[in-house]
N, C-alpha and C positions, 0 to 999 in steps of 0.2 A: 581483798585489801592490799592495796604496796606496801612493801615490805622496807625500809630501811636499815640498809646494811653498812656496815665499814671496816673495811681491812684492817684487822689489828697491825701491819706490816708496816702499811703505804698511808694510813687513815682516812685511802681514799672511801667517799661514800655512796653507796648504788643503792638508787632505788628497785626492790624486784618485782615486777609484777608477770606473773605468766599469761596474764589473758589478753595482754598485748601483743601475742602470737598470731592472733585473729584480726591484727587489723588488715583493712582492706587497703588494695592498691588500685586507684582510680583514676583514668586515664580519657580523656575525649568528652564523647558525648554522655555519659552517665554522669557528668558532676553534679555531687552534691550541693555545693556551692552556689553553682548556678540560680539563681532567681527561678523557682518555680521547683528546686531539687529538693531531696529529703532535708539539709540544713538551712534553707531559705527558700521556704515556703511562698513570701511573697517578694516582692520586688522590694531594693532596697538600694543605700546610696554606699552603706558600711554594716556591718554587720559584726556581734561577736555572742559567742554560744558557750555553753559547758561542752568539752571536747568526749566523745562516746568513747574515746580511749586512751582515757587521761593517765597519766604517770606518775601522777596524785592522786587521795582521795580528797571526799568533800567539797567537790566543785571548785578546786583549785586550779584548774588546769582547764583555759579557755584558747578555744580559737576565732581569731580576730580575718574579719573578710576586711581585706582593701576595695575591692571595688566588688560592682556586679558584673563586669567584663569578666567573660571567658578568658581571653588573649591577651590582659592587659597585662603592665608591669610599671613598677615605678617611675621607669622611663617614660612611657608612652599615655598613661591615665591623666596627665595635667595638671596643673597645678593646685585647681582647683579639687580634685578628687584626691590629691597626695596629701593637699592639708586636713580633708575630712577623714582619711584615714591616721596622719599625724596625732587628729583629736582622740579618736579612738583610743589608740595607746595609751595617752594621758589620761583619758574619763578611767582605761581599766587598771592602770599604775594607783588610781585617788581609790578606788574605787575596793579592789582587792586586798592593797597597801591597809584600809581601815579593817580589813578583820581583823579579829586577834587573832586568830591560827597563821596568821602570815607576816613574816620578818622582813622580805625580801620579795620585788616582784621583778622577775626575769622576759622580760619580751625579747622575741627571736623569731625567723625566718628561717627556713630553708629553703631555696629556688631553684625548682629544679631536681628529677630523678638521679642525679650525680651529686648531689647535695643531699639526697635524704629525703625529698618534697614525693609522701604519698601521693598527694592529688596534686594536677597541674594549675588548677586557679590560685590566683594571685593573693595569699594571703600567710599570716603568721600566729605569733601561738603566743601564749601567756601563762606562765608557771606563777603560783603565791606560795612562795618554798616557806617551812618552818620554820629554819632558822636564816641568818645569814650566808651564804655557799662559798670553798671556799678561794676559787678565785679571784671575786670581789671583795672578800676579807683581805686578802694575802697582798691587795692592791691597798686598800686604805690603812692597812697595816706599815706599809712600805712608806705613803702617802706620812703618814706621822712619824714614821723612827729617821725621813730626811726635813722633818720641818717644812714641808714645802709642797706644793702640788706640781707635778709635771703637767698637768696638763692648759696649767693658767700661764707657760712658758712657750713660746712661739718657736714652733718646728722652724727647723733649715728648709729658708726658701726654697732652695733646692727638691725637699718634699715635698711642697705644698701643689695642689693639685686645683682649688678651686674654693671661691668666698662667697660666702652668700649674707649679707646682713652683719651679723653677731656671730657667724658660723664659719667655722673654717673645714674643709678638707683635705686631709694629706696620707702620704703612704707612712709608716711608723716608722721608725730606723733601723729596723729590725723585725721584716718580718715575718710571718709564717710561714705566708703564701708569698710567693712571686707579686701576685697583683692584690693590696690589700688596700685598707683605706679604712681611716678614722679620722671621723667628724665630730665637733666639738663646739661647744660655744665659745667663744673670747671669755667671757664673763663667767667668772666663778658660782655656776648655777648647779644646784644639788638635783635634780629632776625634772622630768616632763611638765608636770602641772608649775612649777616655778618658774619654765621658762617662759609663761604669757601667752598668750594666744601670736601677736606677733611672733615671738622666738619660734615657738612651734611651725607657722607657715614658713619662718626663713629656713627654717628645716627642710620642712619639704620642699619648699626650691631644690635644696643644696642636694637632694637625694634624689631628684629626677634629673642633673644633672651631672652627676657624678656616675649613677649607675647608666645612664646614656651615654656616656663616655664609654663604660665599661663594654656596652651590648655593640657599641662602633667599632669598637677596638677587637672585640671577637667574631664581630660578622654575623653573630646572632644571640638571642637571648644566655647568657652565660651565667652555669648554675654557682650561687653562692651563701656562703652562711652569713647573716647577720646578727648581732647581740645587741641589745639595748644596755647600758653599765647606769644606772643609777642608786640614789642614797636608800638605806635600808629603810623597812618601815615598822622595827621594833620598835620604834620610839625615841631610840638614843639618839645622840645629839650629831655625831659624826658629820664635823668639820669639815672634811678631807674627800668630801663626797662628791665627785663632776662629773654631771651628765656627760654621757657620749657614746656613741655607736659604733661599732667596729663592724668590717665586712671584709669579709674573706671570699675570692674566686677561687672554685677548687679545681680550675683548669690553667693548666700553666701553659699550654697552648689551644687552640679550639678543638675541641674533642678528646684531649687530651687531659685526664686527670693528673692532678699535682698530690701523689698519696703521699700518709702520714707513715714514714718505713720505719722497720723496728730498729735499728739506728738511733732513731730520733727517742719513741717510744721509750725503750731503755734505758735512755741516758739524761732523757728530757730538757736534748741541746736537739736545735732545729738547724734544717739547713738549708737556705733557698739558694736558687742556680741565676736568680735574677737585682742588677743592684736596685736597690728602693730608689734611687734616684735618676736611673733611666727608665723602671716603671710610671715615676711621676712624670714625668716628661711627657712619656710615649699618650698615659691618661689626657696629659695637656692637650696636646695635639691632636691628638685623634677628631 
């Protein structure tokens, strides 16, 4: 069983589990993935499973297949396969969100062996955490003590990188990485299943165009982190709640890792070598 832990120090919280020691790292032609592999038995359009090496217990911890492409990527799968993977997210946000052991559903990506991505096929994960976590606390926290949502306020054009519909993309004002990007809806929407079937496809427009940007601008698939940020699903009411996406390139040049240095660690002040407003630009362009 994982273990639930938290610094009396920091109050930070770790889940322990040791027999995620044993995951595997799968590369090439052994994927599971794959249409006819150990996790997709038959052919299929999207797919999502209870993860063999969850970081939860209780079937909380799912892995979501984007396509049945080997090689594909946000970029390259189409529009039409980006919104069936879009839905996916949403059926497992409605879906998980209705248990009661779960407060909170977290959907994420890793892409990419320099991001963390065990297997190379194109797909992401799905955590139904117990309570609230507490970054997205500490966000809707903020959200209420300025009366206001930032995110229903329109970045400097300068940022902006790309519109799709009700969606906007841009670099943050600040932030992590060199090359980041947060995508959002205009419209003060609390989650996936709220956004409609429309919102969700303008979504996925926006993200096969935005990470096509990114894979032009690095000359090849370029690995990064992505987070889903939606409203909790203990039941509370939470206002202050706005979908949106964040994604992080963890290369600040191609091939080149952008690390997290103990500096930053430490002092939990960030420091990036690039302005958010020539990274927009260069996304523009590219």
């Amino acid at each position: 069983m994982a273990e639930l832990r938290t610094d009396p120090l920091t109050g930070i919280t770790v889940a322990v589990d040791g027999r995620r020691r044993s995951r595997p790292r799968v590369r090439g032609e052994d994927c599971p993935f794959c249409p006819g592999g150990l996790e997709a038995p038959e052919d299929y359009r999207v797919r999502r499973f209870p993860n063999r090496w969850p970081a939860l217990d209780g079937g909380r911890c799912e892995v979501l297949l984007h396509s049945p492409e080997h090689g594909a990527s946000w970029a390259t799968m189409g529009l039409h396969q980006a919104a069936l993977a879009v839905e996916l997210w949403s059926e497992c946000t409605a879906e998980l969100g209705a248990r009661p052991d779960v407060a909170y559903v977290l959907l994420f990506e890793n892409r990419g062996a320099d991001a963390g991505a065990t297997v190379d096929h194109p797909h992401g994960q799905a955590f139904g955490l117990p309570g609230v976590p507490p970054a997205p606390a500490t966000q809707l926290e903020r959200s209420r003590a300025l009366d206001r949502c930032p995110l229903c306020e329109e970045p400097a054009k300068e940022l902006v990188v790309a519109e799709e519909g009700g969606w906007r993309a841009w670099v943050p004002e600040a932030p992590l990485f060199p090359y980041a990007l947060r995508l959002a809806p205009r419209a003060h929407l609390p989650d996936l299943p709220g956004a409609g079937a429309d919102g969700r496809r303008e979504l996925a427009a926006l993200l096969t165009t935005v990470l096509g940007s990114v894979d032009a601008l690095f000359g090849r698939p370029a690995p990064y982190v992505l987070w889903v940020r939606q409203r909790p699903t203990d039941g509370g009411d939470w206002p202050w709640a706005h979908l949106y996406l964040e994604i992080n390139v963890v290369w600040r040049a191609p091939g080149t890792p952008r690390y997290i240095a103990a500096g930053e660690l430490g002092s939990g002040m960030y420091f990036t070598p690039l302005e958010p407003e020539r990274a927009a630009e260069t996304l523009r362009e590219v």
